[in-house]
Backbone of each chain as ProteinMPNN parsed JSONL, in Angstrom:
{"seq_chain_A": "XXXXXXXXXXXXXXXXXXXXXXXXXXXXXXXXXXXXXXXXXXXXXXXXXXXXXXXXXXXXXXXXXXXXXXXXXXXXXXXXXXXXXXXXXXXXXXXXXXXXXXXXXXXXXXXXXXXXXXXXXXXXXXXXXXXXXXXXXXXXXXXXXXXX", "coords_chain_A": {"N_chain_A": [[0.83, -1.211, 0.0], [1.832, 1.438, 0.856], [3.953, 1.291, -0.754], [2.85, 1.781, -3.056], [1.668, 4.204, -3.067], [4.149, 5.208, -2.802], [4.899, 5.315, -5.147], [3.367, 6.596, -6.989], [3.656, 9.428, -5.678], [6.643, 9.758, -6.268], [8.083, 7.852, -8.613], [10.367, 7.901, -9.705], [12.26, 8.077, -7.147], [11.355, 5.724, -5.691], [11.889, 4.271, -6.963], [14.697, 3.985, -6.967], [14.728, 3.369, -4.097], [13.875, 0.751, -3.978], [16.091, -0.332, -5.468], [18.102, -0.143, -3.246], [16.609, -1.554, -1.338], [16.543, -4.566, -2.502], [19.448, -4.679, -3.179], [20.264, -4.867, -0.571], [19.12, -6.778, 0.563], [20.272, -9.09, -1.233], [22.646, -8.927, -0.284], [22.74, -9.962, 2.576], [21.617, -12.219, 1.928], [23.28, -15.091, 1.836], [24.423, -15.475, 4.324], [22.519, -15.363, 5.822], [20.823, -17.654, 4.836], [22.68, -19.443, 5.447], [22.806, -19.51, 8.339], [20.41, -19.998, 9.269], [20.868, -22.641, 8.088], [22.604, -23.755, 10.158], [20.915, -23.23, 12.588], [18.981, -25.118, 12.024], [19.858, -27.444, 11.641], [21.547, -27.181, 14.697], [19.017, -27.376, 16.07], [17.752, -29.9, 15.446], [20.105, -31.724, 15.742], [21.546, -31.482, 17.793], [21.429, -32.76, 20.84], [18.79, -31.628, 23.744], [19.441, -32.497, 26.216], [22.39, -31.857, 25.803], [22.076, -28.859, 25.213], [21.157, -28.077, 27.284], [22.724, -28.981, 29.362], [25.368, -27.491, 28.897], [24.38, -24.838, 28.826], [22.52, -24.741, 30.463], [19.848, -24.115, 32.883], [21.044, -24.797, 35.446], [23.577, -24.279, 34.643], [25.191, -22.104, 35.422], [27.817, -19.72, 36.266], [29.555, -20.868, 34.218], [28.158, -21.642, 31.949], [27.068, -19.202, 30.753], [29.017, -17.728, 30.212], [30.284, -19.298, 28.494], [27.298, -18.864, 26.681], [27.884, -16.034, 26.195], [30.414, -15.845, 25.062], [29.837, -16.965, 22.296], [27.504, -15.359, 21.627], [29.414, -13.107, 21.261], [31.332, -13.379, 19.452], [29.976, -14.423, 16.91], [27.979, -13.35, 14.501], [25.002, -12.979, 14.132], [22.096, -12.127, 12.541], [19.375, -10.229, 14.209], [16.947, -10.85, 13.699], [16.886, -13.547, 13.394], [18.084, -14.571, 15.287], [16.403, -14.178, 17.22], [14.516, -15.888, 17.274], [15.903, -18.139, 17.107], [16.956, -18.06, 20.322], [14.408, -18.691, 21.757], [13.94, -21.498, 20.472], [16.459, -22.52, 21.745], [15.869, -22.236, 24.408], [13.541, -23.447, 24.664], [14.702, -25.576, 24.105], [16.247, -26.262, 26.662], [17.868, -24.301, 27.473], [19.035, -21.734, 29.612], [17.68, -18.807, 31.21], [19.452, -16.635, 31.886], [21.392, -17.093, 30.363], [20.905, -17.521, 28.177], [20.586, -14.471, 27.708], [22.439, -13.625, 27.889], [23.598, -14.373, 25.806], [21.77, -13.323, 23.236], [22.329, -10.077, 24.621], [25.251, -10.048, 23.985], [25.509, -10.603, 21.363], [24.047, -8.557, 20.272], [25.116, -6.127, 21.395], [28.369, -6.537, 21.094], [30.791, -7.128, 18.634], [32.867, -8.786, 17.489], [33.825, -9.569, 15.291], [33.569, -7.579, 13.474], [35.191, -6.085, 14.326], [37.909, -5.516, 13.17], [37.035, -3.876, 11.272], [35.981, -1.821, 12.969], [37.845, -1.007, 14.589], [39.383, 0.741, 12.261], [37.414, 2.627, 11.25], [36.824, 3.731, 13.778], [38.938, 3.908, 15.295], [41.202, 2.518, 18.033], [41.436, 2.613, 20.397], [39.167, 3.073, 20.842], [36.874, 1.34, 19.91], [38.029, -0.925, 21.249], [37.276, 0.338, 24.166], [34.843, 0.304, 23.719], [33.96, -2.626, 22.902], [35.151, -3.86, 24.722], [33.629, -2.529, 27.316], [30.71, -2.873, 26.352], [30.462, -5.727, 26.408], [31.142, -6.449, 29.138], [29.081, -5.013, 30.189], [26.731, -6.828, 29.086], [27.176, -8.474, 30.057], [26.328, -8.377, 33.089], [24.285, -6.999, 32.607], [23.063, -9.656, 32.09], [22.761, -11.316, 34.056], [21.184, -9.931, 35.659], [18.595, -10.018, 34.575], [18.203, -12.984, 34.573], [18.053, -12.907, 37.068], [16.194, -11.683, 37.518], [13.929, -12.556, 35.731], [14.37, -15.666, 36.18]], "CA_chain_A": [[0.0, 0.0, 0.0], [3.048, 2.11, 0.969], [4.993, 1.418, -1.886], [1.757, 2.024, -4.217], [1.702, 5.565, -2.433], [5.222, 6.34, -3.079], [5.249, 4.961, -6.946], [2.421, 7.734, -7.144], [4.082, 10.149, -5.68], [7.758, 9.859, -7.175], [8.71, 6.98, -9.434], [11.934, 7.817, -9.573], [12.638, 7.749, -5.968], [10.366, 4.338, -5.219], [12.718, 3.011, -7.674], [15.851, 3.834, -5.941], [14.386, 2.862, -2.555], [13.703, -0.751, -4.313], [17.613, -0.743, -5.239], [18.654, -0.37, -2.328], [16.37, -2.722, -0.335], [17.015, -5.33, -2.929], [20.926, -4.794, -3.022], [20.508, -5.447, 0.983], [18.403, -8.473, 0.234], [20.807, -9.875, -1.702], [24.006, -9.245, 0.329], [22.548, -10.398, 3.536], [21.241, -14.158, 1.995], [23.816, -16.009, 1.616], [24.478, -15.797, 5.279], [20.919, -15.829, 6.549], [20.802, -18.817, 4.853], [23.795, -20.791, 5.483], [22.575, -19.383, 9.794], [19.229, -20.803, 9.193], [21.208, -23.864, 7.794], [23.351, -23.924, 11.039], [20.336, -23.526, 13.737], [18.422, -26.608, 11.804], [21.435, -28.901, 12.325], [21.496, -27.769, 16.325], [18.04, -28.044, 16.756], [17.763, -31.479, 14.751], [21.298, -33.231, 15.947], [22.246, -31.469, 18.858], [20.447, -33.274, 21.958], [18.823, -30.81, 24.292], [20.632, -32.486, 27.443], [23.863, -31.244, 25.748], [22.116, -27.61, 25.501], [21.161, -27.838, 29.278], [24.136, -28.976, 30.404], [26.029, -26.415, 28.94], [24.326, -23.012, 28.981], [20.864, -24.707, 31.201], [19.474, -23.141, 34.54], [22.394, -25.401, 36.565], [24.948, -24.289, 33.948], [25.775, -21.295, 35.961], [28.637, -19.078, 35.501], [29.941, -21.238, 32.645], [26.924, -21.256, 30.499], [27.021, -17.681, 30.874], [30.199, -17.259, 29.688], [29.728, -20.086, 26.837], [26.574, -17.607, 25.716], [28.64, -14.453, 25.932], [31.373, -15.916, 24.13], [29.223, -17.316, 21.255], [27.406, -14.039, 21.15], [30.081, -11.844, 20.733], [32.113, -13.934, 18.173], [29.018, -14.754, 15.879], [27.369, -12.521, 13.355], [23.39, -13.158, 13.498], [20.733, -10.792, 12.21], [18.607, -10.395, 14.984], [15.341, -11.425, 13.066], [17.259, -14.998, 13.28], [18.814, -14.805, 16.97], [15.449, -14.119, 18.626], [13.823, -17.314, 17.432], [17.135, -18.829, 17.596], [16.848, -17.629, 21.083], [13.457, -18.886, 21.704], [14.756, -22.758, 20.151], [17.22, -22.623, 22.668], [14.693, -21.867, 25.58], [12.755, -24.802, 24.679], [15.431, -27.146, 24.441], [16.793, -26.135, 27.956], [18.86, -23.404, 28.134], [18.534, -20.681, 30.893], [17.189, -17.584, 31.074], [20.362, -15.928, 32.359], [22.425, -17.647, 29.369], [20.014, -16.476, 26.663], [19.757, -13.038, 27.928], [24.188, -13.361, 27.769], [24.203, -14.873, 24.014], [21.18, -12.121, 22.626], [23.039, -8.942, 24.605], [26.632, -10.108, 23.641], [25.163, -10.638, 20.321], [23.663, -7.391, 19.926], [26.468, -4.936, 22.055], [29.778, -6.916, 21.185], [30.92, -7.65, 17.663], [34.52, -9.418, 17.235], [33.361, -10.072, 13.977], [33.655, -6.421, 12.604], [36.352, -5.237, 15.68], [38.709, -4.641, 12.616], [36.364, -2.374, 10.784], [35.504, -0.419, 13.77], [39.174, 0.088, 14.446], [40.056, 0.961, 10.685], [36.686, 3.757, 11.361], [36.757, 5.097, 14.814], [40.145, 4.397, 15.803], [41.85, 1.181, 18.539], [41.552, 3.157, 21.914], [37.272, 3.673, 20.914], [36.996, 0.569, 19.728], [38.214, -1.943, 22.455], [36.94, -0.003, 24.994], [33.083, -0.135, 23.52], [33.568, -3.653, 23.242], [35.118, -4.339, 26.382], [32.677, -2.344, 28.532], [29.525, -4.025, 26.207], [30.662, -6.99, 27.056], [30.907, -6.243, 30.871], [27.343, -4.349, 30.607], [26.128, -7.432, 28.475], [26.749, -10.11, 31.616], [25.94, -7.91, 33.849], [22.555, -7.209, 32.204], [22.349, -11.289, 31.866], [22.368, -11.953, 35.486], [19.833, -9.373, 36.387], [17.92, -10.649, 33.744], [18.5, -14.013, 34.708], [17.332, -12.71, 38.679], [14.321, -10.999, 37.605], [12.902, -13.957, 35.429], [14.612, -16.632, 36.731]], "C_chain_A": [[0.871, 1.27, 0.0], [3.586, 2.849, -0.141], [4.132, 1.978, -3.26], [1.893, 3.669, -4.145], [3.021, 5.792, -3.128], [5.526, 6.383, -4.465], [4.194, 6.259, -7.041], [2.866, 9.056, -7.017], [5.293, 10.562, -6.097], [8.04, 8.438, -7.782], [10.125, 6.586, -9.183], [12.882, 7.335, -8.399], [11.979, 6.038, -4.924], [11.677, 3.416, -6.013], [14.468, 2.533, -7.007], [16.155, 2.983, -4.978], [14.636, 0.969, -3.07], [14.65, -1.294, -4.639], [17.773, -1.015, -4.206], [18.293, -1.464, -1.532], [16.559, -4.165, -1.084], [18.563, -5.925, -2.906], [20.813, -5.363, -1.282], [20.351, -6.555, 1.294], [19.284, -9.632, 0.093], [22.059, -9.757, -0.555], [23.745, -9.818, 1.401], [21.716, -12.004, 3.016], [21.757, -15.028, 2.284], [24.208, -16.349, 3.527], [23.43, -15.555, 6.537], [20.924, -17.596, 5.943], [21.473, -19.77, 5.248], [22.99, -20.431, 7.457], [21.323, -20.177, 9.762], [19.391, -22.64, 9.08], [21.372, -24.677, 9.55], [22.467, -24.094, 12.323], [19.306, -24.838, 13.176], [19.171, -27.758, 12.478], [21.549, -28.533, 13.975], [20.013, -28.138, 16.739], [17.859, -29.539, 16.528], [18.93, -32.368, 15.129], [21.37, -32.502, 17.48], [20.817, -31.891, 20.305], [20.117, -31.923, 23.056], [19.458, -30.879, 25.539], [21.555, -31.804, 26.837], [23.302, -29.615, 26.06], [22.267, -27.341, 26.805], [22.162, -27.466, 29.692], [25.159, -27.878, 29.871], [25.864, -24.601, 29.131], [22.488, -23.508, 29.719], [20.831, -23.979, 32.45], [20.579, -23.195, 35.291], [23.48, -24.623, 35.95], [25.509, -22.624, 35.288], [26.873, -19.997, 35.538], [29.145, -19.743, 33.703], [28.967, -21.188, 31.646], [26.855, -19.673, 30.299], [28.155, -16.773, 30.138], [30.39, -18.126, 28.302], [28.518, -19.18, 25.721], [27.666, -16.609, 25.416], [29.797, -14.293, 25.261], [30.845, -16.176, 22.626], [28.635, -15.994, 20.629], [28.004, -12.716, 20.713], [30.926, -12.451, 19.723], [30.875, -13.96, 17.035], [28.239, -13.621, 15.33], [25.946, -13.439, 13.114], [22.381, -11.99, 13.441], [19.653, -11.264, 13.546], [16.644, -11.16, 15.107], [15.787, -12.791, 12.885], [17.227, -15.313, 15.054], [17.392, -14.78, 17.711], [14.621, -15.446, 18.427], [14.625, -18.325, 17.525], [17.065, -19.421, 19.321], [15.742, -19.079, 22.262], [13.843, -20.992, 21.922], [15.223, -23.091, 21.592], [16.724, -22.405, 24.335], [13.897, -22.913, 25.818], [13.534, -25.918, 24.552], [16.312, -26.819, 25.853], [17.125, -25.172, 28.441], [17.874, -22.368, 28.947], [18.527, -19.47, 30.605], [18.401, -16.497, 30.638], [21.447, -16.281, 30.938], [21.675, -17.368, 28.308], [19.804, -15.119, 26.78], [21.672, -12.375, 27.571], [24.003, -13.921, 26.498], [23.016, -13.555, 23.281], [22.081, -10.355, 22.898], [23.961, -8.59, 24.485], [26.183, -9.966, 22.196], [24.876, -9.095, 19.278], [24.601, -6.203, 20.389], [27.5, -5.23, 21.3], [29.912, -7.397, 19.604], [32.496, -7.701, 17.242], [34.395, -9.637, 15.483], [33.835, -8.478, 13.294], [34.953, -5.435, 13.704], [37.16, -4.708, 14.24], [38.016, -3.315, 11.706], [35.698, -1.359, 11.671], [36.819, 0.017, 14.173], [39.708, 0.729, 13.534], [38.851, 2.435, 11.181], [37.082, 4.569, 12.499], [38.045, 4.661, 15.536], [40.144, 2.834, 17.096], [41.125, 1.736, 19.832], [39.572, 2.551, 21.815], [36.837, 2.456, 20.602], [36.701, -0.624, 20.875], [37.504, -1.769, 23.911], [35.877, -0.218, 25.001], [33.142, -1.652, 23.71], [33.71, -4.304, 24.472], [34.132, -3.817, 27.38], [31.005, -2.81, 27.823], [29.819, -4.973, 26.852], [30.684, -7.586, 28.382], [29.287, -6.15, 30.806], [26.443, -5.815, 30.038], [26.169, -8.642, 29.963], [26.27, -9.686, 32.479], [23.809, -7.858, 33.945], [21.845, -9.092, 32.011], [21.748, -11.739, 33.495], [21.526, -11.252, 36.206], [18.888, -10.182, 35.696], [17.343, -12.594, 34.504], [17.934, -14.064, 36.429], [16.144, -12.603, 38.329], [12.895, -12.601, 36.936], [13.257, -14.829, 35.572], [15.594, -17.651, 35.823]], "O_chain_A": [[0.629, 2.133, -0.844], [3.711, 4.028, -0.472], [4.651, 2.478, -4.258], [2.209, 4.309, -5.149], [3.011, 6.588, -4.067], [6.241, 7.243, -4.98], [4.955, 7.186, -7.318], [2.647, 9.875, -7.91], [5.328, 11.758, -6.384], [8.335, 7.755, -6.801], [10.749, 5.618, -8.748], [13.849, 6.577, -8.467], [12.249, 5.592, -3.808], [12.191, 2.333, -5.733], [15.08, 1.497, -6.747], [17.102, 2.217, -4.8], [15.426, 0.183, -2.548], [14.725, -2.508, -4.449], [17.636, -2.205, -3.921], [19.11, -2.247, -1.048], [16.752, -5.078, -0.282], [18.907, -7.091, -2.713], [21.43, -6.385, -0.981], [21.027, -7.287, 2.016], [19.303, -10.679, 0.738], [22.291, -10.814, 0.032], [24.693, -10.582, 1.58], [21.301, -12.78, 3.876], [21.198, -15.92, 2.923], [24.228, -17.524, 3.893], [23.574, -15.574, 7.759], [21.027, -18.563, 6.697], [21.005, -20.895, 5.421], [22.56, -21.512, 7.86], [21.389, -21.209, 10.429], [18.696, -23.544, 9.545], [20.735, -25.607, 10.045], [22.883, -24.869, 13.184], [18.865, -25.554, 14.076], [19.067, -28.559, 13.407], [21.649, -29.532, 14.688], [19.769, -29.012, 17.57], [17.833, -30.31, 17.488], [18.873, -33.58, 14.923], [21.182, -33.31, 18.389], [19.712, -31.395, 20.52], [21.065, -31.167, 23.266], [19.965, -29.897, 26.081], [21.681, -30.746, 27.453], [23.866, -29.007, 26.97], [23.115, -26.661, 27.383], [22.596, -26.415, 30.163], [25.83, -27.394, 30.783], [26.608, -23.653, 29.385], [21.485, -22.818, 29.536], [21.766, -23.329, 32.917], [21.143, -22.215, 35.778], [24.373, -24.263, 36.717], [26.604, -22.768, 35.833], [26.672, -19.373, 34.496], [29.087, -19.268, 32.569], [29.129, -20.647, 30.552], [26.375, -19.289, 29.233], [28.164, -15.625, 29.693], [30.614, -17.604, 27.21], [28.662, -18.908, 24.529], [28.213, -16.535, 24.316], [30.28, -13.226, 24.884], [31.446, -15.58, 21.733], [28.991, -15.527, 19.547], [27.539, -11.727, 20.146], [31.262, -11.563, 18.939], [31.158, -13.202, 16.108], [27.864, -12.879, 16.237], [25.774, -14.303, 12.255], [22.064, -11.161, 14.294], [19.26, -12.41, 13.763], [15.791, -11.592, 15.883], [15.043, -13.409, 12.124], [16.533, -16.056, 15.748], [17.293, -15.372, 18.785], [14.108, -16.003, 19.398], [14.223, -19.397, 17.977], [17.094, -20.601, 19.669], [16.119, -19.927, 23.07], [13.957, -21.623, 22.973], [14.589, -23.744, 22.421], [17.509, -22.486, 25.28], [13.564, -23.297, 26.939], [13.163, -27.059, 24.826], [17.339, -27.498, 25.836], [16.893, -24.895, 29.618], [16.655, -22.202, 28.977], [19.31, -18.997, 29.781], [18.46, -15.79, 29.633], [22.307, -15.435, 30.69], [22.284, -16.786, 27.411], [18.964, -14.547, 26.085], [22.055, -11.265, 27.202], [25.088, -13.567, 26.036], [23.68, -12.703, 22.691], [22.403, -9.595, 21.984], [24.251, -7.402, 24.629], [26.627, -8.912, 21.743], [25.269, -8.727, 18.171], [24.768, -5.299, 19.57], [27.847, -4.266, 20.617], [29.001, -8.16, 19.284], [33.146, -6.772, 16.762], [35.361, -9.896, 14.765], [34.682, -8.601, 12.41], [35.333, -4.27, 13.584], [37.111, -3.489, 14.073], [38.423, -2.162, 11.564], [35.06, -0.367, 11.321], [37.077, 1.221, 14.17], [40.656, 1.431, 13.887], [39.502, 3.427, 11.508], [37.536, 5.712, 12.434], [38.155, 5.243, 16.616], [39.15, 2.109, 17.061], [40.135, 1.108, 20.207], [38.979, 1.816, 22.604], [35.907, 2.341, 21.401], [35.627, -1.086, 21.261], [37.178, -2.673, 24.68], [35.422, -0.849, 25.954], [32.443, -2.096, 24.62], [32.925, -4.997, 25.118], [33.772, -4.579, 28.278], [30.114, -3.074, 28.63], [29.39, -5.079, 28.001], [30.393, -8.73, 28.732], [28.47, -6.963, 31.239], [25.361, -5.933, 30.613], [25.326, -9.325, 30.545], [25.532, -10.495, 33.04], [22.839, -8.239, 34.599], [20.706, -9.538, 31.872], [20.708, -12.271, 33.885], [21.069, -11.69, 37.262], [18.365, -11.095, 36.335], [16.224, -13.038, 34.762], [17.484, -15.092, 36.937], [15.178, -13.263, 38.713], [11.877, -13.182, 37.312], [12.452, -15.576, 35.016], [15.946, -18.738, 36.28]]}, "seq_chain_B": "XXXXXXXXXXXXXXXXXXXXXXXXXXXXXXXXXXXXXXXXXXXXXXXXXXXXXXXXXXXX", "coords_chain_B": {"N_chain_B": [[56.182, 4.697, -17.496], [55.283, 5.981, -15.521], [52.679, 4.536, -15.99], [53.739, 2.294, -14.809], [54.267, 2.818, -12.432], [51.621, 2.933, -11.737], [50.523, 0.633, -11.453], [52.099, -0.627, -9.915], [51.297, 0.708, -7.543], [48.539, -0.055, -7.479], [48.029, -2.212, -8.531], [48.329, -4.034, -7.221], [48.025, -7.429, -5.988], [45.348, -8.546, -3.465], [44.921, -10.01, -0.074], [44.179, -13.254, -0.033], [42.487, -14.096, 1.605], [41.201, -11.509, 2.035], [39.886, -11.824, -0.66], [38.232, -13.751, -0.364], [34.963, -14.572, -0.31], [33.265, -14.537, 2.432], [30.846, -15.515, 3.213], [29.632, -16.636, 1.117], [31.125, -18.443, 0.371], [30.755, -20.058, 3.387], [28.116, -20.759, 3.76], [28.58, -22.488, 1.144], [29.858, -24.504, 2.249], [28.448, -25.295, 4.58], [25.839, -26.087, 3.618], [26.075, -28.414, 1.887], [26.784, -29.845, 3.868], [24.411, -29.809, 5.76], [22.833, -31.149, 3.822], [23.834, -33.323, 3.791], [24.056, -34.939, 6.237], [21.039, -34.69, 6.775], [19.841, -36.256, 4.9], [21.628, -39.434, 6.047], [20.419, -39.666, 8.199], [17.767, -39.952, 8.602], [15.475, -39.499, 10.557], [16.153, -37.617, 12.616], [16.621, -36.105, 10.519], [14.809, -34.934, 9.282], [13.299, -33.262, 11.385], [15.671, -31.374, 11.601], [15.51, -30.335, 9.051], [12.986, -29.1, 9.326], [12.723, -27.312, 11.292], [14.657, -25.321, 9.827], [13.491, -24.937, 7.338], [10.887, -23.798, 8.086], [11.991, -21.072, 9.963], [13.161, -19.967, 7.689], [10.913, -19.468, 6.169], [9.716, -17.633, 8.066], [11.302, -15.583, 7.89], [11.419, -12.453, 6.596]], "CA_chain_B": [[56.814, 4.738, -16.211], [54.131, 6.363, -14.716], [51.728, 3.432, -16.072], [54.087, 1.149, -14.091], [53.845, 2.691, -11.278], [50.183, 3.059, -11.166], [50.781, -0.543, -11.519], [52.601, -0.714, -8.517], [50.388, 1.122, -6.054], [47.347, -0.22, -7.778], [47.803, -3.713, -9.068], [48.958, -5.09, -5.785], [47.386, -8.606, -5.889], [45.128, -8.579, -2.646], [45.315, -11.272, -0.251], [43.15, -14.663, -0.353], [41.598, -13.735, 2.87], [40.249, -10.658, 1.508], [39.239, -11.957, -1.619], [37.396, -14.893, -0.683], [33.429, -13.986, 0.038], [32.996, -15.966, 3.919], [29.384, -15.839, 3.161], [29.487, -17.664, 0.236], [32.137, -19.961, 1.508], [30.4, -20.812, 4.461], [26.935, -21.115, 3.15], [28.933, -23.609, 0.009], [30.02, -25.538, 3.037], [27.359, -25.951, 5.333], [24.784, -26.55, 2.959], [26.083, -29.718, 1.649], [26.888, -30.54, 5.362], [23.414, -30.002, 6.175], [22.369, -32.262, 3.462], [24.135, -35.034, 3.928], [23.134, -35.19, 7.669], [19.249, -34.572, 6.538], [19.566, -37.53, 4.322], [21.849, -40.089, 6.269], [19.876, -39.363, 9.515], [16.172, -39.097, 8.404], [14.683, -38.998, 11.82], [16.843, -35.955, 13.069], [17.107, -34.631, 9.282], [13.512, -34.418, 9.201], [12.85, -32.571, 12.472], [16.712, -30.53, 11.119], [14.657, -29.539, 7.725], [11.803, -28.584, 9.989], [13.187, -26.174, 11.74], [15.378, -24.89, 8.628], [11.961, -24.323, 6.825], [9.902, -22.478, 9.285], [13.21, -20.236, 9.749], [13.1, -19.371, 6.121], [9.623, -18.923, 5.545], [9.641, -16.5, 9.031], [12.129, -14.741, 7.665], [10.955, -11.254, 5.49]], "C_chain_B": [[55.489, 5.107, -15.243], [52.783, 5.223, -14.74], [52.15, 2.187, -14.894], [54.056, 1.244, -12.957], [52.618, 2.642, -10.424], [49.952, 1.325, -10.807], [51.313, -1.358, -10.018], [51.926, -0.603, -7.553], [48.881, 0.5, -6.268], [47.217, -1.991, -7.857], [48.044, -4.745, -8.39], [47.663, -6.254, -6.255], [46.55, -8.519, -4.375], [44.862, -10.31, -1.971], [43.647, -11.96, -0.305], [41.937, -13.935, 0.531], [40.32, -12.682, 2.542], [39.088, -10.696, 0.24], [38.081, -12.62, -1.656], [36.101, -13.98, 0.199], [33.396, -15.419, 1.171], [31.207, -16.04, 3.447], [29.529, -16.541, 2.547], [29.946, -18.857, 0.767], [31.527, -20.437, 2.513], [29.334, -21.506, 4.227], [27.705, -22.248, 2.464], [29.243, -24.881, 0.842], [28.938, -26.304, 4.497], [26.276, -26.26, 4.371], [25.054, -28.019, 2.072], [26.11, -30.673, 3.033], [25.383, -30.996, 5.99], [22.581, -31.175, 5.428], [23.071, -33.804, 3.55], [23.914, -35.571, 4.785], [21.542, -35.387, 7.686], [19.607, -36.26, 5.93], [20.406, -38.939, 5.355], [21.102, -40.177, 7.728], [18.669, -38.83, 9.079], [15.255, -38.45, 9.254], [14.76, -37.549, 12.233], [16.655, -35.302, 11.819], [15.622, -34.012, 9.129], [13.009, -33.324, 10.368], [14.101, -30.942, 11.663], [15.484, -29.218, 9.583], [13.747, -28.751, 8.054], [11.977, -27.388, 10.081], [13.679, -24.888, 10.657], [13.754, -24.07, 7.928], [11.306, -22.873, 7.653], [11.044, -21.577, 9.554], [12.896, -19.334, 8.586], [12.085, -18.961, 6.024], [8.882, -17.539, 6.663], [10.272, -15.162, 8.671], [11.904, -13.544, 6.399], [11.556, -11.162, 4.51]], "O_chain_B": [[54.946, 4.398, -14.395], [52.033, 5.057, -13.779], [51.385, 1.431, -14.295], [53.884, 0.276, -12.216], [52.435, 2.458, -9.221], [49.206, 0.952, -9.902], [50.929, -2.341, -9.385], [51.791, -1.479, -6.699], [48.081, 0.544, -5.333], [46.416, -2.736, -7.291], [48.029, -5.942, -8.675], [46.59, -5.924, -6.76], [47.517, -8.324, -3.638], [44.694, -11.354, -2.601], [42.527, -11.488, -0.499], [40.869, -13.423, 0.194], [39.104, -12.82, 2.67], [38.032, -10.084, 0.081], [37.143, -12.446, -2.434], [36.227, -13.077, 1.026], [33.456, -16.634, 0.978], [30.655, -17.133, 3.579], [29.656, -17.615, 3.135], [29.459, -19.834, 1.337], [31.812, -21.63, 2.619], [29.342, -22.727, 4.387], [27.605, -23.263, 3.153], [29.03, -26.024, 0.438], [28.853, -27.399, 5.053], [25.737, -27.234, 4.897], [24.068, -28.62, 1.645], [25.643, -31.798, 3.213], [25.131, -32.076, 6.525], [21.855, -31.972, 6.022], [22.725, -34.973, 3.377], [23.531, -36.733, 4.649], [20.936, -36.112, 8.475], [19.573, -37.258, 6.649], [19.515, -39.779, 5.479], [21.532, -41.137, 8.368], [18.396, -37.63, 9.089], [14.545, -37.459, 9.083], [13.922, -36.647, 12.235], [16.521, -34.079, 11.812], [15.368, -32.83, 8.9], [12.196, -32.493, 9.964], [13.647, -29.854, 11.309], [15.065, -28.072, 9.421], [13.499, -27.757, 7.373], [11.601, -26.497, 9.319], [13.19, -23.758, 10.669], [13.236, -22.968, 8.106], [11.323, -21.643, 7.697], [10.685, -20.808, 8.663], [12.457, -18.185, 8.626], [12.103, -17.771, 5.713], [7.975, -16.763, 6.364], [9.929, -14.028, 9.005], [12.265, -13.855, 5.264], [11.253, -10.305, 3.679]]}, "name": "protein", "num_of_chains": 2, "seq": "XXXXXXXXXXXXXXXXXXXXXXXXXXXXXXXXXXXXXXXXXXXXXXXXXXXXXXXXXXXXXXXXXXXXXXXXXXXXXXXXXXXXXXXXXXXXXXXXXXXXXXXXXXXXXXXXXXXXXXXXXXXXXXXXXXXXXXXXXXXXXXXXXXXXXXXXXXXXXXXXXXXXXXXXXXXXXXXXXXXXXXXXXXXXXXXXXXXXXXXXXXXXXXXX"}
């Protein structure tokens, strides 16, 4: 309806817009898909005892730190990670350890560390990720208090 | 001379690392991975595909 509206009102610029969100489309598939690939294969092979036991209610500090390491190394679009998330909720894992793999996920990115030092410089850099990464466990284990 | 040196500062070969597309690459390698697990493991590949599906078809 939107897009009907804006072809009405400029052409030219509807058409643009439809570059761009296409060009985005495309660069972000190949690794939506292969991630989509990757949470089939854990939900389907990996047993949910193994999730438990490593990032479940008991898991404790270490699951906590198993999320928060996974989340800040890994590159997932968030429109994956929250049903990812979710998955991982129903096959065991703990509150407190899904609340450390979504806010490492979303704060901390090792994945692009060299293109944020190449932009804003080493010092600005390390310390955003290092103090996400603090604020991200921190926020897990409240998290992890409040809903259990 | 001047061609050769544009040659120089320009024509550097870049390395592998940079060249190679990880998306692709990873995707080229898990997606046969995933099928060969779907198929030698029907039980799990079927529940695996499940998931995979509904993923995809959630996804905008």
């Amino acid at each position: 309806m939107l897009l009907l509206l804006s072809v009405v009102k400029d052409q030219r610029k509807t058409a643009a817009a439809l570059r761009v969100a296409y060009k985005g489309f495309v660069r972000f598939l190949p690794s939506v898909l292969a991630i989509i690939l990757v949470v089939g294969l854990i939900v389907g092979f990996v047993p949910p005892k193994v999730i438990a036991q490593a990032i479940g209610k008991n898991s404790g500090a270490q699951g906590v730190a198993i999320a928060s390491f996974l989340g800040a190394v890994l590159f997932i679009p968030v429109i994956i990670a929250f049903p990812l998330a979710r998955s991982l909720l129903d096959m065991g894992a703990g509150y407190m350890a899904t609340a450390a793999f979504i806010t490492t996920l979303t704060m901390v990115g090792f994945v692009f560390l060299p293109l944020e030092i190449k932009e804003l410089g080493k010092k600005f850099a390390i310390a955003r990720n290092a103090l996400s990464f603090v604020a991200a466990v921190a926020i897990a284990v409240v998290v992890g208090v409040i809903v259990g | 001379m001047r061609k050769n040196d544009d040659i120089g500062a320009e024509g550097k070969k870049e390395s592998l690392r940079k060249r190679i597309r990880w998306d692709y690459a990873t995707l080229f390698l898990i997606a046969p991975l995933f099928l060969v697990m779907v198929i030698t493991l029907p039980e799990k590949g079927a529940q695996a595909r499940h998931v995979a599906w509904e993923y995809f078809r959630r996804w905008p």
